[in-house]
NUTI-349658 format. One record per residue (C-alpha): residue number from 1; x, y, z. Coordinates in steps of 0.1 Angstrom, whole numbers, padded with zeros to 4 digits. Each point is the difference from the previous one (the first is absolute). Example, Ala and Ser with C-alpha at 12.3 -4.5 7.8 and 13.67 -1.06 7.14 Angstrom:
<nodes>
{i=1&xx=0123&yy=-0045&zz=0078} $
{i=2&xx=0014&yy=0034&zz=-0007} $
</nodes>
This chain:
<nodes>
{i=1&xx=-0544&yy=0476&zz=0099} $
{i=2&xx=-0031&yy=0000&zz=-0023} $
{i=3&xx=-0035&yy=0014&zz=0009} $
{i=4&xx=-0026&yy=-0017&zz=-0020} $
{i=5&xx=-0033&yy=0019&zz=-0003} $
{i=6&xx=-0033&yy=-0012&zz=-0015} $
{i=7&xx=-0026&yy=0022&zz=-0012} $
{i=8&xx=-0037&yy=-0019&zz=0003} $
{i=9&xx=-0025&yy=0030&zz=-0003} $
{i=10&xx=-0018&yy=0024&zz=0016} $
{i=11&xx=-0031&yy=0008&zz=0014} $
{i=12&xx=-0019&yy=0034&zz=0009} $
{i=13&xx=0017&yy=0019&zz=-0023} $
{i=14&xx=-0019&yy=0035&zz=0005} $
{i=15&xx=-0012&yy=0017&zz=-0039} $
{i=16&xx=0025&yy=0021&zz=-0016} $
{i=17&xx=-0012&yy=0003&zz=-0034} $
{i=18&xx=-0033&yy=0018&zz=-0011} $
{i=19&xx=-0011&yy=-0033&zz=-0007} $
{i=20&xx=-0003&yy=-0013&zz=0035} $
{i=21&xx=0027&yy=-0022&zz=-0005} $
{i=22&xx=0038&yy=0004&zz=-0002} $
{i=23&xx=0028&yy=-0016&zz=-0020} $
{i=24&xx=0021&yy=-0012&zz=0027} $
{i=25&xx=0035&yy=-0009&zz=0002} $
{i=26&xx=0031&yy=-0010&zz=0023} $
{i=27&xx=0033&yy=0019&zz=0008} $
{i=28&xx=0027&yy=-0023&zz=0017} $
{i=29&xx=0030&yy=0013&zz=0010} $
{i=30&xx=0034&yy=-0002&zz=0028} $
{i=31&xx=0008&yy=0032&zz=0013} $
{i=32&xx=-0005&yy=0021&zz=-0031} $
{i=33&xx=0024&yy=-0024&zz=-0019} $
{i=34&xx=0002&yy=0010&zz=-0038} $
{i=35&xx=-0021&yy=-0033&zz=-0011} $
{i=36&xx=-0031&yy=0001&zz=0016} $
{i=37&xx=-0025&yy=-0030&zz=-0011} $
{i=38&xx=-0035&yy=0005&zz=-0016} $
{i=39&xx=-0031&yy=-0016&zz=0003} $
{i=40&xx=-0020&yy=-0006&zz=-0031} $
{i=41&xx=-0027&yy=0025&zz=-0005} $
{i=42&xx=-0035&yy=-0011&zz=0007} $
{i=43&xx=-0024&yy=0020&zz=-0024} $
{i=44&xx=-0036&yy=0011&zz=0017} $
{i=45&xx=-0002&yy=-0020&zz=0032} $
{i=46&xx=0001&yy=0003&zz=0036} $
{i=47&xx=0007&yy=-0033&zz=0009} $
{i=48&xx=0033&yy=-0003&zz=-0023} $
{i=49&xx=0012&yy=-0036&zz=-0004} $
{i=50&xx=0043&yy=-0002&zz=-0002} $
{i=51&xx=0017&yy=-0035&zz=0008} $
{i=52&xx=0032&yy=0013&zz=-0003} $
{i=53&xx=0032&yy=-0007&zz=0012} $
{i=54&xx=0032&yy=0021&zz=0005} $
{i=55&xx=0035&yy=-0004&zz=0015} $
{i=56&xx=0027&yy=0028&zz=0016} $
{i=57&xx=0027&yy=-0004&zz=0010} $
{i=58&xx=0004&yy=0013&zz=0035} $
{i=59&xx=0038&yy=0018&zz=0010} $
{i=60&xx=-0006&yy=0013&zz=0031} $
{i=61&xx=-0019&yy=-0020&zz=0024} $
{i=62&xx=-0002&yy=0025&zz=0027} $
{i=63&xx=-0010&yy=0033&zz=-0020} $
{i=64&xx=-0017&yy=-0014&zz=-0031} $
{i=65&xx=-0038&yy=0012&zz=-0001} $
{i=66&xx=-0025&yy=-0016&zz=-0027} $
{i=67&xx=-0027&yy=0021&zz=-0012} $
{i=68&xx=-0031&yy=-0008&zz=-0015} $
{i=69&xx=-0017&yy=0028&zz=-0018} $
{i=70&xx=-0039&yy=-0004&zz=-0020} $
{i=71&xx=-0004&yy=0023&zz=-0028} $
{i=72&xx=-0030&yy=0004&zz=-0023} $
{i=73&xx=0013&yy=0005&zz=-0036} $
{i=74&xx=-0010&yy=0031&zz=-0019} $
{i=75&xx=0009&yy=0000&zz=-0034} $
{i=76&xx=-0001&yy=0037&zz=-0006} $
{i=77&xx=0012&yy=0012&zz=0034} $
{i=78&xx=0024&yy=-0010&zz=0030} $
{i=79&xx=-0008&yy=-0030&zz=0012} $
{i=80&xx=-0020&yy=0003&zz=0035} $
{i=81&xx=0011&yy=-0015&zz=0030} $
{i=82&xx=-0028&yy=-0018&zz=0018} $
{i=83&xx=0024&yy=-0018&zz=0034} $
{i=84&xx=0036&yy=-0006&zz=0010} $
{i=85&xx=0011&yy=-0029&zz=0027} $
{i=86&xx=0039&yy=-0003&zz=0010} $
{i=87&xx=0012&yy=-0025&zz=0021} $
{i=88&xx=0036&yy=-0001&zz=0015} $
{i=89&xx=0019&yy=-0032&zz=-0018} $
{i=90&xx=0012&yy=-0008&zz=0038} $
{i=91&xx=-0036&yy=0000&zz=0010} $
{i=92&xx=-0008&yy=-0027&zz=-0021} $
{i=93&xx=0005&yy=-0037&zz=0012} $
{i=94&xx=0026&yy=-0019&zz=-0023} $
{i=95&xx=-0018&yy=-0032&zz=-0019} $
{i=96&xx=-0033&yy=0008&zz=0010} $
{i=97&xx=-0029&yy=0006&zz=-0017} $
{i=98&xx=-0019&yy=0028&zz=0005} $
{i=99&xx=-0034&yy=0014&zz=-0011} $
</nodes>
């Protein structure tokens, strides 16, 4: 089984840089799974534009969790987190769309 994801944007982003702004970016992963997916970074914006598309490969149908984490990049320091949202594979209806 495959779980495709696409990223669109985001919206209400709150500041994270001095600036106002942030340099947001997205962290897609299965369960912790050595080859998490990124995002490209958006630089200075709150309202981050993506239209991207990833694929994993999903090998346990009952305990498979995908996690979404939003980061603001920080060149000189550890990226910060800004949100996380998981969602149980199971809990997610096969060949449907979902927004």
């Amino acid at each position: 089984m495959t779980l495709y994801v696409k990223v669109i944007e985001g919206s209400n982003i709150p500041p994270q840089d001095k600036s106002g702004l942030c340099d947001p970016f997205c962290v897609l992963e299965i369960n912790g799974r050595k080859d998490p997916k990124k995002t490209d970074i958006r630089t200075q914006t709150l309202t981050p534009l993506w239209n991207q598309e990833f694929q994993f490969k999903v090998l346990s149908y009952n305990s498979d969790v995908f996690t979404l984490s939003l980061y603001d990049y920080d060149k000189m320091s550890k990226n910060d987190l800004i949100g996380k949202w998981t969602k149980e594979i199971k809990n997610i209806p096969a060949g449907i769309v979902q927004e």
